[in-house]
VEXPALO-335708 format. One record per residue (C-alpha): residue in three letters; chain; x, y, z. Coordinates in steps of 0.25 Angstrom, whole numbers, plus 5000, padded with zeros to 4 digits. Layout:
BEGIN
Ala|A|X|Y|Z
...
***
This chain:
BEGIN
Unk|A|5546|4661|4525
Unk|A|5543|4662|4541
Unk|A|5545|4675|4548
Unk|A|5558|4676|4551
Unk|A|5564|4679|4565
Unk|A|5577|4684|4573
Unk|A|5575|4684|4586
Unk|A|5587|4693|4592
Unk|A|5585|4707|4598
Unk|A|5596|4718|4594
Unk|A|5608|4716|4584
Unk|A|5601|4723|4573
Unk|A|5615|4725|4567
Unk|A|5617|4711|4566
Unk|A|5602|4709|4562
Unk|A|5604|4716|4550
Unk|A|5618|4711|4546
Unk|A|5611|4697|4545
Unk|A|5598|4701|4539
Unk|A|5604|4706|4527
Unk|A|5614|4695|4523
Unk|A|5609|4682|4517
Unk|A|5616|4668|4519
Unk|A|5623|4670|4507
Unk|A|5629|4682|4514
Unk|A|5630|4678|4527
Unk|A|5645|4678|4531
Unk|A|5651|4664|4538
Unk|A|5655|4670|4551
Unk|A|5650|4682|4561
Unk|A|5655|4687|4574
Unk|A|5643|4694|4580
Unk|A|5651|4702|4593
Unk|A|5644|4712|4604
Unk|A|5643|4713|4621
Unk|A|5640|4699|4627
Unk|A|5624|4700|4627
Unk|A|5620|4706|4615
Unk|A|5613|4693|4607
Unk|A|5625|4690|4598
Unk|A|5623|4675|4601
Unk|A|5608|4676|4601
Unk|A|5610|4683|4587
Unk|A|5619|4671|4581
Unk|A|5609|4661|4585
Unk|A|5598|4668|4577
Unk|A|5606|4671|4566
Unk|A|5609|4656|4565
Unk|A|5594|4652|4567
Unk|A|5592|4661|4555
Unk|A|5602|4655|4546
Unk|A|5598|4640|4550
Unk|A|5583|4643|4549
Unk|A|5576|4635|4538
Unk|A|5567|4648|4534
Unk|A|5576|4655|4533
Unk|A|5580|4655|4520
Unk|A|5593|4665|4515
Unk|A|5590|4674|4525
Unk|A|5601|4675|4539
Unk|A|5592|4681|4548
Unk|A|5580|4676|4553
Unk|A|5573|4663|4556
Unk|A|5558|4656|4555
Unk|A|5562|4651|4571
Unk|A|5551|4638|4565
Unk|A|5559|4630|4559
Unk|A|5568|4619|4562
Unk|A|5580|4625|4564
Unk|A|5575|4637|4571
Unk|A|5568|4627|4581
Unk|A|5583|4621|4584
Unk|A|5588|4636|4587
Unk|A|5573|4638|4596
Unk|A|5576|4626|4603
Unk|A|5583|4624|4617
Unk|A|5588|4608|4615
Unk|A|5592|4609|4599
Unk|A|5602|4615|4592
Unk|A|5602|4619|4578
Unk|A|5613|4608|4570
Unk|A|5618|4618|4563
Unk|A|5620|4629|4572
Unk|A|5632|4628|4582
Unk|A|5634|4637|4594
Unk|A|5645|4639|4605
Unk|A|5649|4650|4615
Unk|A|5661|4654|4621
Unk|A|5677|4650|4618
Unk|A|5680|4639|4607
Unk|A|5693|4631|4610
Unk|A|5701|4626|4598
Unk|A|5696|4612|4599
Unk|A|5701|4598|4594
Unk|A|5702|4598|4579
Unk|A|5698|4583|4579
Unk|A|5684|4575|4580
Unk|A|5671|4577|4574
Unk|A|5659|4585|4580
Unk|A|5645|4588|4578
Unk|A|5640|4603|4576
Unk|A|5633|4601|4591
Unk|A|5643|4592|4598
Unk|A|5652|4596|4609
Unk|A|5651|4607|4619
Unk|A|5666|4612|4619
Unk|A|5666|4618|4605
Unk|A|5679|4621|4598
Unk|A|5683|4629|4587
Unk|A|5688|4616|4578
Unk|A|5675|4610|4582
Unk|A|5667|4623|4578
Unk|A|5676|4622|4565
Unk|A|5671|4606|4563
Unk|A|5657|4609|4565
Unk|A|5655|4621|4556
Unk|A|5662|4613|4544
Unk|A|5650|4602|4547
Unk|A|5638|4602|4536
Unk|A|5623|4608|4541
Unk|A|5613|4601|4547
Unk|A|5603|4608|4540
Unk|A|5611|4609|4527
Unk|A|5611|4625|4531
Unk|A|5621|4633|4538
Unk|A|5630|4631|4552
Unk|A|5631|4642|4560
Unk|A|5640|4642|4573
Unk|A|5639|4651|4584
Unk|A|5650|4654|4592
Unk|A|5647|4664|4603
Unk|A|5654|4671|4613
Unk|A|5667|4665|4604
Unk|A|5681|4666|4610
Unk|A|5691|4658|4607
Unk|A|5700|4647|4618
Unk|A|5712|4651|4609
Unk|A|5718|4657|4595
Unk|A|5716|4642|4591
Unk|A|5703|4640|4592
Unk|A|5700|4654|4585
Unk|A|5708|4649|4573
Unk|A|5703|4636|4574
Unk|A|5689|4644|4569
Unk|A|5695|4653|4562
Unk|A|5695|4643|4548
Unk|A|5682|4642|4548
Unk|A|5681|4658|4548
Unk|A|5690|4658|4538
Unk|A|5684|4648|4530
Unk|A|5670|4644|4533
Unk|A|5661|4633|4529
Unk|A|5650|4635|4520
Unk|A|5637|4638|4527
Unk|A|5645|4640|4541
Unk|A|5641|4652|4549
Unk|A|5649|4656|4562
Unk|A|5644|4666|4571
Unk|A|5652|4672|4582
Unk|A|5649|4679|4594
Unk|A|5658|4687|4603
Unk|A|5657|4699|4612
Unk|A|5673|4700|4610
Unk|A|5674|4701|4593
Unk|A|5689|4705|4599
Unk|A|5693|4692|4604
Unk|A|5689|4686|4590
Unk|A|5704|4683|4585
Unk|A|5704|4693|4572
Unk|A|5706|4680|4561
Unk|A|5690|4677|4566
Unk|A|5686|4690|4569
Unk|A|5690|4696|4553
Unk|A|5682|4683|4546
Unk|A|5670|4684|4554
Unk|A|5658|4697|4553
Unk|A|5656|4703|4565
Unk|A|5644|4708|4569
Unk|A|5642|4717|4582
Unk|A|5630|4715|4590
Unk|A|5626|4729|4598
Unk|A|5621|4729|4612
Unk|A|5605|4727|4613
Unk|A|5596|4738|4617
Unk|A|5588|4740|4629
Unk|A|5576|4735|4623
Unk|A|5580|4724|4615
Unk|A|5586|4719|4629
Unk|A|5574|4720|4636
Unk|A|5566|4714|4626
Unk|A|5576|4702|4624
Unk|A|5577|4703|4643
Unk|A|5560|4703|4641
Unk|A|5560|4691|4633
Unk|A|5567|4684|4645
Unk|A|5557|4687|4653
Unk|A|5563|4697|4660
Unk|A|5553|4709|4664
Unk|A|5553|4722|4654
Unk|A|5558|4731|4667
Unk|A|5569|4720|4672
Unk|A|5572|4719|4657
Unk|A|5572|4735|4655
Unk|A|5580|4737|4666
Unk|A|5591|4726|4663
Unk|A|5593|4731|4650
Unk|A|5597|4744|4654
Unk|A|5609|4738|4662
Unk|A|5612|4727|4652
Unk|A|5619|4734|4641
Unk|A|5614|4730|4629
Unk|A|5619|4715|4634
Unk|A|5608|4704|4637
Unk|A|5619|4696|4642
Unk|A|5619|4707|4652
Unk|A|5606|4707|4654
Unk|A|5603|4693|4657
Unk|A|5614|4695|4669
Unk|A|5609|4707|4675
Unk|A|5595|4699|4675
Unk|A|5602|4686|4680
Unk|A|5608|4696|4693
Unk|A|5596|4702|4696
Unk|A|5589|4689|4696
Unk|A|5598|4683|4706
Unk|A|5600|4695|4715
Unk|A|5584|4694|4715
Unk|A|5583|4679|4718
Unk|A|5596|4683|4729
Unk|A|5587|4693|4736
Unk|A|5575|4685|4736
Unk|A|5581|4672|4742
Unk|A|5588|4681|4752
Unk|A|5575|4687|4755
Unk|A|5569|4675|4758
Unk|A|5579|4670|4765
Unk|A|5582|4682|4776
Unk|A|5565|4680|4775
Unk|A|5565|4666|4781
Unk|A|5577|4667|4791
Unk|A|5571|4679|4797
Unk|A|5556|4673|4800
Unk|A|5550|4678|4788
Unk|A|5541|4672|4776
Unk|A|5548|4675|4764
Unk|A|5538|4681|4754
Unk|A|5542|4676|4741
Unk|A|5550|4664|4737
Unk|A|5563|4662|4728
Unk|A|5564|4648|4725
Unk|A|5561|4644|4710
Unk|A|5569|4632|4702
Unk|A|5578|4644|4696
Unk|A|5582|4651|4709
Unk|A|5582|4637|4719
Unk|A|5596|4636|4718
Unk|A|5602|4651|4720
Unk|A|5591|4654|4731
Unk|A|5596|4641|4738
Unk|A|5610|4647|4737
Unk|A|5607|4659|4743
Unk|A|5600|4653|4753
Unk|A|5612|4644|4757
Unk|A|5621|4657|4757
Unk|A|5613|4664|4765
Unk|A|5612|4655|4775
Unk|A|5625|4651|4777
Unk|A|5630|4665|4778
Unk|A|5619|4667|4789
Unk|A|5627|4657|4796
Unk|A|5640|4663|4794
Unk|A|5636|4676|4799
Unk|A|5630|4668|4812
Unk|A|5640|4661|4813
Unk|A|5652|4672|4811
Unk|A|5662|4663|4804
Unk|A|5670|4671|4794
Unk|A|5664|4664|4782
Unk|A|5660|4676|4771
Unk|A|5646|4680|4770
Unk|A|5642|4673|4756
Unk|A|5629|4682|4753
Unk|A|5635|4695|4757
Unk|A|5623|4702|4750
Unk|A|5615|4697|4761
Unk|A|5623|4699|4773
Unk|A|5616|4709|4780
Unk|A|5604|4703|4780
Unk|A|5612|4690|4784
Unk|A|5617|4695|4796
Unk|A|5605|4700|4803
Unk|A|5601|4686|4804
Unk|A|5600|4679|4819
Unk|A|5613|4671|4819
Unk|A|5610|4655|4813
Unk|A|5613|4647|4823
Unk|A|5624|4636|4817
Unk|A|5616|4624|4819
Unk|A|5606|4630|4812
Unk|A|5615|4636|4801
Unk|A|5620|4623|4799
Unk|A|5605|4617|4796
Unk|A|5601|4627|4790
Unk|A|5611|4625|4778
Unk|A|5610|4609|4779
Unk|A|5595|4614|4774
Unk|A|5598|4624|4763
Unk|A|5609|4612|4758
Unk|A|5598|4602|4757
Unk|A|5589|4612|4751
Unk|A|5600|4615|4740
Unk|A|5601|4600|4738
Unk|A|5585|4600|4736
Unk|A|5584|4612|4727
Unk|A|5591|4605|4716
Unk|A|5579|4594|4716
Unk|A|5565|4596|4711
Unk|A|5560|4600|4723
Unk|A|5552|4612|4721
Unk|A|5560|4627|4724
Unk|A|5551|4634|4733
Unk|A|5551|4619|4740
Unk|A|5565|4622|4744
Unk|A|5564|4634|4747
Unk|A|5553|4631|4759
Unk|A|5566|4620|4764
Unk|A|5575|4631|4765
Unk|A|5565|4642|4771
Unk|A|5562|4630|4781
Unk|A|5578|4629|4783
Unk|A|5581|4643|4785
Unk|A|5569|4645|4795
Unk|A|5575|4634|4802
Unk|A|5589|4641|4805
Unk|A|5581|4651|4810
Unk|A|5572|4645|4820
***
């Protein structure tokens, strides 16, 4: 048989809980619980790859990631028919009208209940995944509380929550829970370097994430935007006072926030030349703000015209660092 792979860093516990049962073994219904971050979701999916893989024989974990089922997990625009998965709070829902496995966006727990008692695509098993699960009401979790008592042959339900608590005790006592520890340092960073972030940037947000790439990910995301904040101010305080900026911000996946900025900064530039009451929107910058020679209001006036119609032109396919140069023009222009 191919070689076999599971591609999830951490939850060794888990790992070994499913690498020693056999489908024969393998119960209908798992809660896998742990801080928001720590791959629960990302477990589930593989687990249910594995179970839905064609080499993988009797086997629950691991999959050949070659053959056709594992291509339909691989792939960005196809879903597996055979695998379900929804995130967040579950309503009650109507009890009426039929419904595919993959139809509808609103999922309900009478529909989940409908769709799990449908035959396999594949003549294998269904598995639905229902992460971050919380229930609209005590309806809804009774409404799925039937199938936990009495599952469908060959229907696996996996669970993820951060709050096992929640869970009302009916669901929680039917269902194997399976805890998922925090991840290491290293397995963060190796996950953190797999997303092309740099081993020292990856070493040193894993010391501050916890164990929680969820954590991670939004301490990267805030020093990203505080750096592309300070380099779009940079170059800004560069232009109105006379000077070449010497690098550039614009990129198709900063245009729109650099453009931002800009227009904030400008217009609270005109506020404090103006002295109106009107708060100070960048109060980060102020400082710098008001050490500018006052902007005369005709000017102030042009100058945000200019930024709004470069605003309008940034959503078109006219090259970033194209409308940067407008406004770099623009700003001069107020100036001179």
């Amino acid at each position: 048989m191919t070689d076999r792979q599971f591609a999830v860093l951490g939850a060794e516990g888990p790992k070994a809980y499913f690498a020693s049962r056999t489908r024969r073994t393998l119960g209908h219904a798992y809660l896998f619980s742990g801080v928001p971050g720590v791959g629960k979701k990302t477990f589930a999916r593989r687990l249910a790859q594995s179970l839905l893989c064609a080499e993988n024989g009797d086997r629950v974990l691991g999959y050949c990631g070659s053959c056709a089922s594992c291509h339909l997990f691989e792939s960005a625009s196809a879903t597996h028919p055979d695998f379900l998965e929804h995130n967040g709070t579950l309503k009650i829902g109507d009890s009426d009208g039929a419904m595919g496995f993959h139809e509808g966006e609103d999922l309900t727990s009478r529909d989940v209940v409908r769709q799990l008692m449908m035959r396999s695509y594949s003549g294998g098993m269904r598995i639905l995944l229902l992460g971050d699960i919380e229930f609209a009401t005590h309806h809804a979790a009774n409404a799925l509380l039937k199938f936990v008592e009495e599952p469908p042959q060959g229907v696996l339900l996996l669970l993820t929550t951060a709050t096992p608590g929640k869970i009302i005790s009916t669901i929680r006592s039917r269902v194997s829970e399976l805890r998922f520890s925090s991840l290491t340092r290293n397995e963060l960073v190796q996950i953190l370097c797999s997303e092309g972030v740099s081993s020292d940037e990856a070493t040193l947000t894993a010391a501050m994430a916890h164990g929680s790439l969820l954590k991670a990910r939004a301490l990267l995301g805030a020093e990203q935007e505080a750096s592309l904040r300070s380099a779009v101010a940079a170059w800004f305080f560069d232009v109105v006072e006379g000077r070449t900026p010497e690098t550039g911000w614009a990129t198709r996946e900063t245009l729109d926030e650099g453009v931002e900025l800009v227009r904030t900064l400008a217009r609270d530039w005109m506020v404090l030349s103006t002295q109106t009451q009107s708060p100070v929107l960048a109060g980060d910058f102020i400082t710098r703000l008001r050490e500018l020679r006052p902007l005369q209001s005709s000017a102030a006036i042009a100058l945000l015209a200019s930024l709004d119609e470069a605003r309008s032109i940034s959503t078109t396919n006219v090259p970033p660092a194209m409308v940067a140069e407008r406004i770099r023009m623009a700003v001069y222009s107020a100036v001179r």
